[in-house]
C-alpha positions in Angstrom: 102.5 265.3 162.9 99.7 265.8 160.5 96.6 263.4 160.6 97.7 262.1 157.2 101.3 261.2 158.7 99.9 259.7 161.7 97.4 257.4 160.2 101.2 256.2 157.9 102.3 256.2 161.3 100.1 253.2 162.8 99.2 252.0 159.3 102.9 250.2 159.2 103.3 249.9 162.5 100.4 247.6 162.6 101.3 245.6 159.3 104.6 245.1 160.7 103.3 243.3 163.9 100.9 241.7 162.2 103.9 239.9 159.8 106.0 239.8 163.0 103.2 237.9 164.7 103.4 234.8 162.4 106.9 234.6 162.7 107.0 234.5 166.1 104.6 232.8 168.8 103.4 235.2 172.3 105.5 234.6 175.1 103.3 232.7 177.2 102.6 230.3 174.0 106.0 229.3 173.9 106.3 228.9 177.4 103.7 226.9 177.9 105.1 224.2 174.9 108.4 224.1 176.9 106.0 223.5 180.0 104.7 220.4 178.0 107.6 219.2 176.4 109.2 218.7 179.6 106.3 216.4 181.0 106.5 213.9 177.9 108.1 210.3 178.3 107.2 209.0 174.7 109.8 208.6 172.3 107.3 210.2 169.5 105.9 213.1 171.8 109.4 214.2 172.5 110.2 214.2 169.0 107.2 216.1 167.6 107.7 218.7 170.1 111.6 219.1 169.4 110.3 220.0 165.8 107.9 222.5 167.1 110.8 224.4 168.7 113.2 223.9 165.7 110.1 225.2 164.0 110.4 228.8 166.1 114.1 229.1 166.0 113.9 228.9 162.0 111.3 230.9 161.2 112.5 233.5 163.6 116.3 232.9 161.6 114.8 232.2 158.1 112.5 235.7 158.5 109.5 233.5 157.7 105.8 232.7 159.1 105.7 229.6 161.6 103.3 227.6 159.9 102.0 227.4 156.4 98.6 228.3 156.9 98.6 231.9 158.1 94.8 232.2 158.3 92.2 234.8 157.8 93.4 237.9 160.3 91.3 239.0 162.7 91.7 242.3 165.3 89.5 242.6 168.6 89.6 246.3 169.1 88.9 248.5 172.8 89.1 251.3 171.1 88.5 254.8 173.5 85.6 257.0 172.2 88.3 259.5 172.3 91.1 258.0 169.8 92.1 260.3 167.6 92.1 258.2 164.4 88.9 255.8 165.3 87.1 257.3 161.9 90.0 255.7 159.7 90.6 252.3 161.6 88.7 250.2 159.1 90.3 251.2 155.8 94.1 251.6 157.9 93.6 247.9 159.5 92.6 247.0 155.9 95.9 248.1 154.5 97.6 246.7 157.2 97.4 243.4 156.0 97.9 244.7 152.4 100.7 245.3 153.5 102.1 242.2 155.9 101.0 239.9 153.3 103.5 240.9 150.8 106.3 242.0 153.0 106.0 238.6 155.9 104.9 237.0 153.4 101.1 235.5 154.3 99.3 232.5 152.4 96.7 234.5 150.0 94.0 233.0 152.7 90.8 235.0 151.5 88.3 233.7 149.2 85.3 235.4 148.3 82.0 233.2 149.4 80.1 232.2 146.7 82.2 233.5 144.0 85.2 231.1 145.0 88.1 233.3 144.2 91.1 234.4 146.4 92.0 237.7 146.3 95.4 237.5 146.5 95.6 240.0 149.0 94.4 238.6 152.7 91.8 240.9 152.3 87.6 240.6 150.8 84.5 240.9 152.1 84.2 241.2 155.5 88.4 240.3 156.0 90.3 241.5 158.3 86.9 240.6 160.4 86.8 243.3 163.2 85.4 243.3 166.6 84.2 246.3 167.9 84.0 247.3 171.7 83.9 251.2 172.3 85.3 252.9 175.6 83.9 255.4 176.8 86.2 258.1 178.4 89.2 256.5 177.0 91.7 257.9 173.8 93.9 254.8 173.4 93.7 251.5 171.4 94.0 248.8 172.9 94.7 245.9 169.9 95.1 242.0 169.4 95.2 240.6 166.3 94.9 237.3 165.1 95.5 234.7 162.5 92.5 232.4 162.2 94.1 229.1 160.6 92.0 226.4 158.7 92.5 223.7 161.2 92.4 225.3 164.8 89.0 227.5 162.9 87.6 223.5 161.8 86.3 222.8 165.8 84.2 225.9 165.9 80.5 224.9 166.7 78.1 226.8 168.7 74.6 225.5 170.3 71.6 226.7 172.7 70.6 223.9 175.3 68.0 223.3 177.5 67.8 225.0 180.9 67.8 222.0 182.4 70.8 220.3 180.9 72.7 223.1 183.1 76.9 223.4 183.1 77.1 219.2 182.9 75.7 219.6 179.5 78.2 223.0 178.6 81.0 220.2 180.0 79.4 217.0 177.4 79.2 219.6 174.4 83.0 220.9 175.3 83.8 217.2 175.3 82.0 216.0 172.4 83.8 219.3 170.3 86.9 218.3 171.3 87.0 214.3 170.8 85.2 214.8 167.6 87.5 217.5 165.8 90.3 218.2 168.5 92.7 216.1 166.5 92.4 218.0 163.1 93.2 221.3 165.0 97.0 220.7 165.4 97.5 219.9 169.4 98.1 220.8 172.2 95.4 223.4 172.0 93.9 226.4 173.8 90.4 225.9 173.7 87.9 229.0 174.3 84.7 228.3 175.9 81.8 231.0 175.3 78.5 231.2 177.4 76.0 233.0 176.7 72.2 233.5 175.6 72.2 232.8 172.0 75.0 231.3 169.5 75.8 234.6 168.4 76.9 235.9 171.7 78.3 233.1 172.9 80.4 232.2 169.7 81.5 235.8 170.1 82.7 235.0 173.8 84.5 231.8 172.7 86.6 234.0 170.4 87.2 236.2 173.0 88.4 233.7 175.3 91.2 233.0 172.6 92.9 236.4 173.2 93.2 235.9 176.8 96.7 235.1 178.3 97.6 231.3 178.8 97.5 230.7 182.5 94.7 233.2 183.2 91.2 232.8 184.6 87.7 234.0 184.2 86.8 236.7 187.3 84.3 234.4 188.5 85.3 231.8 190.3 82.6 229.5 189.6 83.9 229.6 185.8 87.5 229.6 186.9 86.4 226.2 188.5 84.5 225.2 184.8 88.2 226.4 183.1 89.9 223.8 185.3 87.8 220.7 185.4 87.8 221.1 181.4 91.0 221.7 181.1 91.9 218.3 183.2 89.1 216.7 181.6 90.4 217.3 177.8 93.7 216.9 179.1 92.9 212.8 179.8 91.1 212.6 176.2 95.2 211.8 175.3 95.5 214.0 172.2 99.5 214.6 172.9 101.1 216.8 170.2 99.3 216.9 167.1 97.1 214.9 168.0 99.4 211.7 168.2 99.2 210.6 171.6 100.3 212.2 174.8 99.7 213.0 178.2 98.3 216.6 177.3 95.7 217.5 174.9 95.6 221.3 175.7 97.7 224.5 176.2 94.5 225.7 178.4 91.1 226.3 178.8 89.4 229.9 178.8 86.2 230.5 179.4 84.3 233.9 179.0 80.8 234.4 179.9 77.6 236.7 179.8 74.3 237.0 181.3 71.7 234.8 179.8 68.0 234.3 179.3 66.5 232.3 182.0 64.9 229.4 179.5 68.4 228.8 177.2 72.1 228.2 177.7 73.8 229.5 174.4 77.7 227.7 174.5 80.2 227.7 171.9 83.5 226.4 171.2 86.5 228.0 169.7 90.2 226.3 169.2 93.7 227.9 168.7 96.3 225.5 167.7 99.6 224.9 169.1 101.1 227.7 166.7 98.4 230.2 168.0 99.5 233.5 166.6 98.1 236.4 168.8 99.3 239.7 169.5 98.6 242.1 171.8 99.3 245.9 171.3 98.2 249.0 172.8 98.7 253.0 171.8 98.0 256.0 173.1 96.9 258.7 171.1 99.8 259.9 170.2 100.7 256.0 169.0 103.4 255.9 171.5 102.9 251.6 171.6 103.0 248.8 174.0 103.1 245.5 173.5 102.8 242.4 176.2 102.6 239.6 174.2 106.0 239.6 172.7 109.2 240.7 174.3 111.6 240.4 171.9 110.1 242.8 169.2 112.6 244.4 166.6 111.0 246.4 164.3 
């Protein structure tokens, strides 16, 4: 296979899980809204939450995205120093969702700042946004993509504390996030909790936390502990699906973390909704693919 072949190669493979992504919710999404449904007594909780899962079964039937609002597509990349094809990822990834938005289709979801016009084509200045982390002594790429919708992006908000305000003021600034603007962000949702030493680092964490497997926790078990409590915490706020009443706010609560200077606590908040469309996907470098956040992929 010729470089020009194999760059075709995981070109299309990666539009095509890109478009199957917003058809179809990761594995531990879904199983986590069946998880929820189950626990809800109100008439109107049940309800909403039968829709969602009509919601999956059509789009999956019709061929179509989810939800609407596709967003602005995002890829975290662990790319190995030694992949093959690292040199061509930005202008491949860029095609990529050329590509996805015409065949899934996606919502034309990128507008150029100060200019105000869309594109058209999902892609502009800065979109797909990608985040880079190199590996050294690795050849493989190791993937997730995601599609940042208007409501679930609305929560972000980032801040440096005082040293002395410690993790009870990380918890009142999680809190204050989520009973300010947790409602607009389409519940039950998986909140991603960054901390850090500046906004920047710890808005990048937050993100970071969002691509993490429902039902997972942070190494440390200190943080783990933070994950919980917030998660219960959120949890009694009484969002309920979509934000009209239940006895669950959340699908979970990740938090990812970094060393920090000794006079500041950066911490940051980032939401996915209750359609959160990640994917996970990993090649080697001869694009042989794996992918653990959907089973059922036909493509």
């Amino acid at each position: 296979m010729t470089k020009e072949e194999a760059v075709s190669r995981l070109t299309d493979t990666i539009a095509k899980f890109v478009a199957y992504t917003g058809k179809c919710l990761p594995d531990d999404v879904r199983a986590k809204i069946r998880e929820l449904a189950a626990e809800e007594e109100a008439p109107l909780a049940k309800a909403i939450y039968e829709c969602m899962d009509r919601n999956q079964k059509l789009a999956v039937e019709r061929n179509c995205p989810s939800c609407q609002d596709t967003g602005a597509v995002q890829f975290f990349l662990k790319c190995g120093a030694g992949f093959p094809y690292i040199g061509e990822l930005p202008d491949l990834l860029r095609e990529a969702v050329v590509r996805a938005t015409k065949d899934a289709p996606l919502r034309h979801n990128c507008v150029e700042t100060f200019d105000e016009y869309n594109t058209g084509k999902n892609v502009g200045t800065g979109i797909p946004s990608l985040f880079w982390e190199i590996v050294p002594g690795r050849d493989d790429l190791d993937l997730s993509t995601y599609m940042a919708g208007g409501g679930c992006t609305l929560p972000g908000k980032a801040m440096v504390l005082m040293p002395g305000e410690g993790y009870e003021g990380v918890t009142r600034f999680v809190l204050d996030v989520m009973t300010s603007y947790g409602l607009n962000a389409c519940p039950p949702l998986l909140v991603g909790v960054g901390v850090g030493t500046s906004v920047d680092v710890a808005a990048l964490h937050s993100k970071k936390a969002l691509m993490r497997p429902i039902g997972s926790h942070n190494s440390n078990p200190r943080a783990a502990k933070l994950e919980q409590l917030l998660e219960d915490g959120i949890n009694k706020i009484g969002l309920g699906p979509q934000g009209l009443m239940g006895k669950r706010s959340v699908l979970g609560v990740n938090v990812e973390n970094s060393a920090r200077h000794p006079s500041v606590i950066g911490v940051a908040v980032n939401v996915g909704c209750w359609s959160h469309r990640r994917g996970h996907i990993v090649f080697d470098r001869d694009l042989n693919y794996t992918i653990d956040s959907h089973s059922e992929v036909d493509f």
